[in-house]
C-alpha atoms as one frame of an Amber mdcrd trajectory, in Angstrom:
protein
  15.990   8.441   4.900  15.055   8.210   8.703  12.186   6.380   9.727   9.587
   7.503  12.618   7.939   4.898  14.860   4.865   5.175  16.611   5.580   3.986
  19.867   1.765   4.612  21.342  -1.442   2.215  20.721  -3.387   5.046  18.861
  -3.293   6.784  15.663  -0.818   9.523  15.367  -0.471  11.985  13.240   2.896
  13.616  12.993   3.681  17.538  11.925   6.265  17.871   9.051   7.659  20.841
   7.763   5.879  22.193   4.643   2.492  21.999   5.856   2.607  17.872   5.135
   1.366  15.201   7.800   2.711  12.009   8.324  -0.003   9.723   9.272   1.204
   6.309  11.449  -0.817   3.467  13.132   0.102   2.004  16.347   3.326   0.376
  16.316   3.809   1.500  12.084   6.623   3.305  10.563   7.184   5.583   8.126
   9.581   7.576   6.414  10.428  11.649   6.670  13.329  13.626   4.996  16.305
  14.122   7.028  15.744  17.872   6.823  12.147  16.710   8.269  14.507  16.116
  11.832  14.930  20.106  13.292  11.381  20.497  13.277  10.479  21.560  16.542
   7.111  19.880  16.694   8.764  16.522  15.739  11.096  16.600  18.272   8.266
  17.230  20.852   6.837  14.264  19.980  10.190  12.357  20.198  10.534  13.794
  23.725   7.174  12.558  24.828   7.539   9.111  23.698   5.283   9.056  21.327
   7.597   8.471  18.527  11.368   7.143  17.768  13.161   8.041  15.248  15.961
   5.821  13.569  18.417   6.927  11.875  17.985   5.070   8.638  15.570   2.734
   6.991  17.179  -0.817   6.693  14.162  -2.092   3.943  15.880  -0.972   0.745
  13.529  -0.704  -2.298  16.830  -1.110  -4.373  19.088  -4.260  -4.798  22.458
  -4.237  -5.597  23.172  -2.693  -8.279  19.431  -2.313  -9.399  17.645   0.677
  -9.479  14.862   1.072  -6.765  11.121   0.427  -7.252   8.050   2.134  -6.126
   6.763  -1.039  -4.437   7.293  -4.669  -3.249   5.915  -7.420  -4.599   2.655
  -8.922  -2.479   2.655 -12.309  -1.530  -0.696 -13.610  -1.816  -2.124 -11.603
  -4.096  -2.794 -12.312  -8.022  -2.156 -10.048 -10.706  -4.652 -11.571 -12.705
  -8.092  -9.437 -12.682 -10.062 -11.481 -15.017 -12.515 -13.950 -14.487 -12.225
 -17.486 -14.999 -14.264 -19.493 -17.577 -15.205 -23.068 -17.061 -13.076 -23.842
 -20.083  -9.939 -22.907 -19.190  -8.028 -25.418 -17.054
């Protein structure tokens, strides 16, 4: 999938066909179908600067020869929900 940049230091969102909106922080990616490419307002925004486009996302979700997962895992962050009693060491 190709991945849009947002080369500007403000909030932009970004026109996709199907009446979606791609949302990006300054300096953030994200990723648009490739089919997402001939839309004319994209490419306006390519031609201003605003955005860049690469041609394919090098952060695979999938390993080799694993299937592909919805998310990473966090660093830093616990699973664990519940709270701790003073008995349990």
């Amino acid at each position: 999938m190709p991945v849009v940049s947002n080369k500007t230091q403000k909030p932009l969102s970004v026109p996709l066909p199907d009446g979606k909106t791609l949302h990006l922080g300054p300096g953030k990616t994200g990723q648009i179908a490739a089919r997402a490419l001939e839309d004319q307002r994209l490419k306006k925004l390519v031609d201003a600067g605003e955005i860049e486009i690469v041609a394919e996302d090098s952060r695979s979700t999938a390993g080799p020869g694993g299937a592909g997962r919805g998310r990473n895992f966090m660093v830093g962050h616990n699973s664990n929900t519940g709270t701790r009693r003073s008995g349990d060491r």
